[in-house]
Residue frames relative to the residue before (quaternion, step in Angstrom):
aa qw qx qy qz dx dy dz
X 1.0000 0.0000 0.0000 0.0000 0.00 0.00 0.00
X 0.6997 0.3732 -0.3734 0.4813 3.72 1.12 -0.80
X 0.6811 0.4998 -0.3677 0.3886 3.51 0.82 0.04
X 0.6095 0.3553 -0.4739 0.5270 3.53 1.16 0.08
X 0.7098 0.3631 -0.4202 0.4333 3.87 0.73 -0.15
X 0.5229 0.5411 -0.4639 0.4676 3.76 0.68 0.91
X 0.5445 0.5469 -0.3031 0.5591 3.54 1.74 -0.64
X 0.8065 0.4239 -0.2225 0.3469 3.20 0.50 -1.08
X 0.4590 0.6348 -0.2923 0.5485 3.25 1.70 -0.34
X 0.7437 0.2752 -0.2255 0.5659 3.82 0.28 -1.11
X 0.7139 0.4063 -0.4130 0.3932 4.01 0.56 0.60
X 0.5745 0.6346 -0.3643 0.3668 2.82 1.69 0.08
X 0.6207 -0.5096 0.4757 0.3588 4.01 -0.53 0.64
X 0.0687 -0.6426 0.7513 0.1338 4.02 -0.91 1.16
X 0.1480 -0.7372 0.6285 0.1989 3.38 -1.65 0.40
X 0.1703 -0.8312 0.4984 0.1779 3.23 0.04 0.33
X 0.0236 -0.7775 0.6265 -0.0491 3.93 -0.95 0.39
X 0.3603 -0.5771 0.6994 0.2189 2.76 -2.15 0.42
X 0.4197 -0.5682 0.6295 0.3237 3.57 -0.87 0.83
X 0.7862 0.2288 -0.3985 0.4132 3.75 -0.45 -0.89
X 0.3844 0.7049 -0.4271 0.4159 3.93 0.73 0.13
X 0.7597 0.2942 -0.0705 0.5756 3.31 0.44 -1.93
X 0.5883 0.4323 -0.5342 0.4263 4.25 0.74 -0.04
X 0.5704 0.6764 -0.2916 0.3635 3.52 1.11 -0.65
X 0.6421 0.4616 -0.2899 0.5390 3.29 1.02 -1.53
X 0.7659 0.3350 -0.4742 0.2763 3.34 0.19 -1.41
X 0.4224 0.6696 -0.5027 0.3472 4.26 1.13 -0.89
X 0.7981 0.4498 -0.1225 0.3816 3.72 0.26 -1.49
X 0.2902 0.7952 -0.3409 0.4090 3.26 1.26 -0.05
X 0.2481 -0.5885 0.6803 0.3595 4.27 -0.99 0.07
X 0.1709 -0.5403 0.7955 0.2146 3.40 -1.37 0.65
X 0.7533 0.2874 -0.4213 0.4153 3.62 -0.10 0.39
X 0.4262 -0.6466 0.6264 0.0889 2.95 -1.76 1.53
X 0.2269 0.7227 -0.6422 -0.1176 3.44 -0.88 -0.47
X 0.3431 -0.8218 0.4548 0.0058 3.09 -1.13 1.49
X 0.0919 0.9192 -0.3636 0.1203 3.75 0.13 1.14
X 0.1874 -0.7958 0.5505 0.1690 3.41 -0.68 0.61
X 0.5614 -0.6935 0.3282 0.3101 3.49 -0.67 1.58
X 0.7936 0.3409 -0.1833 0.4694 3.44 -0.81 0.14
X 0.4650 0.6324 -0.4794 0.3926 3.70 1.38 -0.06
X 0.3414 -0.6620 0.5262 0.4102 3.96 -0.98 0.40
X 0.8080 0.2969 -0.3089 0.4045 3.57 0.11 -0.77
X 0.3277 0.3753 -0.6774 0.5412 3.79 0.98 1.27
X 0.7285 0.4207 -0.4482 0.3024 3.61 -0.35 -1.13
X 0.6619 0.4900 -0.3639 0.4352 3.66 0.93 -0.91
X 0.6160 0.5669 -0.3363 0.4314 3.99 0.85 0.25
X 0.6860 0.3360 -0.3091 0.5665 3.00 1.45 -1.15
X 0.5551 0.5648 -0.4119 0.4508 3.48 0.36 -0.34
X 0.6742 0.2976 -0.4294 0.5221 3.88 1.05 -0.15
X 0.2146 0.8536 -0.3554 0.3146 3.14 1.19 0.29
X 0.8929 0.2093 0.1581 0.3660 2.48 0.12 -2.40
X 0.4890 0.6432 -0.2557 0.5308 3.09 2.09 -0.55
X 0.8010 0.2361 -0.1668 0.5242 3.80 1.21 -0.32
X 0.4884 -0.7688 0.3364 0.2391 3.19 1.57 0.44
X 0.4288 0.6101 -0.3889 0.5410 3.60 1.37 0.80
X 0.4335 0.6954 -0.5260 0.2277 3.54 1.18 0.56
X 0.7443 0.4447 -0.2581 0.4261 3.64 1.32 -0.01
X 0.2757 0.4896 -0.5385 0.6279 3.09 1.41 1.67
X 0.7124 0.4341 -0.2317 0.5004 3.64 -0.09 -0.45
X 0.2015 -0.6468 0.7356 0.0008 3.43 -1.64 1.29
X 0.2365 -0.8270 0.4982 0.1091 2.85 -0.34 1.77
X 0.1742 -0.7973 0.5646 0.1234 4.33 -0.08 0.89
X 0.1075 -0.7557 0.6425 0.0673 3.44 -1.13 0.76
X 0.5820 -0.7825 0.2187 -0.0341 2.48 -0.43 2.24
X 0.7444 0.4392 -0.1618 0.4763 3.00 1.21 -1.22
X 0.4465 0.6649 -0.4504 0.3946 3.85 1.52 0.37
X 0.6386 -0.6184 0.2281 0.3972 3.89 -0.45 0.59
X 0.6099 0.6549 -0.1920 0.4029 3.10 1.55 -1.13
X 0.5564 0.6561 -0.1631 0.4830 2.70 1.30 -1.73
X 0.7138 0.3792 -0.2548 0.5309 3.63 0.08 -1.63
X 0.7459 0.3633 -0.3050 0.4677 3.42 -0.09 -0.75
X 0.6640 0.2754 -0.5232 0.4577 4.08 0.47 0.34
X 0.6479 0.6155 -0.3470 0.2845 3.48 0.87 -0.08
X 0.5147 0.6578 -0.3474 0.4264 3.16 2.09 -0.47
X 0.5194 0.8020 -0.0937 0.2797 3.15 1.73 -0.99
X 0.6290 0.5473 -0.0376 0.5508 2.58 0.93 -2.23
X 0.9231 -0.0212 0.0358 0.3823 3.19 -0.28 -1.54
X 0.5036 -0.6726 0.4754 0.2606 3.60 1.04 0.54
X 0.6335 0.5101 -0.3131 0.4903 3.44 1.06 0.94
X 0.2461 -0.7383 0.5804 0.2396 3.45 -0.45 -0.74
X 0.4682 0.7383 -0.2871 0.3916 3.44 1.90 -0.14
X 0.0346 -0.6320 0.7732 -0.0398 3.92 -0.82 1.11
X 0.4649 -0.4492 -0.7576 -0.0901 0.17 -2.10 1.41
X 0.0925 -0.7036 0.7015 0.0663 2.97 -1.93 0.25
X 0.2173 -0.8117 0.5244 0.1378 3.62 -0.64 1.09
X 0.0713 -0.7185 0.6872 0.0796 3.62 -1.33 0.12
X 0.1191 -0.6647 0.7334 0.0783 3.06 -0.86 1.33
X 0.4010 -0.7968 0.4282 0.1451 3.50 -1.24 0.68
X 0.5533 0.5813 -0.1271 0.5830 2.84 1.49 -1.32
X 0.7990 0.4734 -0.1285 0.3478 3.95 0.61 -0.91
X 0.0328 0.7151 -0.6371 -0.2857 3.26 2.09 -1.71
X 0.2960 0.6241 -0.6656 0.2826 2.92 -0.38 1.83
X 0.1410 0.8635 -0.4828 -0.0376 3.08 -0.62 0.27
X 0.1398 -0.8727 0.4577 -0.0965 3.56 0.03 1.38
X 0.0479 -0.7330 0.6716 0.0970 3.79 -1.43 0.80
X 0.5707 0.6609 -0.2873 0.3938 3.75 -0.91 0.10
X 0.1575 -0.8409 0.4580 0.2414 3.27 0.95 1.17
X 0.6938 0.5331 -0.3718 0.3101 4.10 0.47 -0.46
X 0.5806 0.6182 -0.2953 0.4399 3.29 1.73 -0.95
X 0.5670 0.6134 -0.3094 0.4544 3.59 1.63 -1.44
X 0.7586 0.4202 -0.3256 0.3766 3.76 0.62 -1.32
X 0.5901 0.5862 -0.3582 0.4240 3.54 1.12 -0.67
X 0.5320 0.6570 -0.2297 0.4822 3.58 1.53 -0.89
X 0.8198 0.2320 -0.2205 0.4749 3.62 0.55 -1.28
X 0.5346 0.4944 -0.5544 0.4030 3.75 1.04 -0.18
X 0.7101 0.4240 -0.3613 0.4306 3.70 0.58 -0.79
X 0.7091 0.3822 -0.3752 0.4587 3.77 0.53 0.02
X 0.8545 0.3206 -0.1330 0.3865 3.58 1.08 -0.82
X 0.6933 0.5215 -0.3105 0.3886 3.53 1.52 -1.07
């Protein structure tokens, strides 16, 4: 038994880290999700406020229509509806692409 848990130990993957690294990453991080399905208009009309105010690199853009994706969004917002925002940091949690842009100019612009 100690010799299959000593095998399984050296085949396992070491990661190694810097704590003040990873406090950094997690600081720099988007606390906002947005959840979008490509080719929707009133996703494109979000990202496009996005990019029109240059606050697209606050925002995790989520494609919606991946399984994982869809299925955290049932979660989140008890909907299947995009867009859909998550502020982390706030527990926010927001549908209505016009309500979202009014949301990120006042938190971001």
């Amino acid at each position: 038994m100690k010799q299959l848990l000593l095998i399984v130990a050296l085949l396992s993957p070491v990661i190694i880290t810097n704590a003040a690294s990873d406090h950094v990453d997690q600081k720099t991080q988007p606390q906002l999700e947005l959840y979008v399905y490509p080719g929707c208009p009133f996703c494109k009309k979000v990202i496009q406020h996005l990019e029109e105010n240059n606050i697209k690199q606050f925002v995790k853009i989520i494609n919606a229509n991946e399984a994982i994706n869809y299925r955290r969004l049932q979660v989140l917002s008890k909907s299947t509806q995009c867009p859909f925002l998550h502020d982390k940091k706030n527990n926010i949690k927001m549908l209505e692409s016009n309500d979202i842009k009014n949301y990120l100019t006042k938190e971001l612009v």
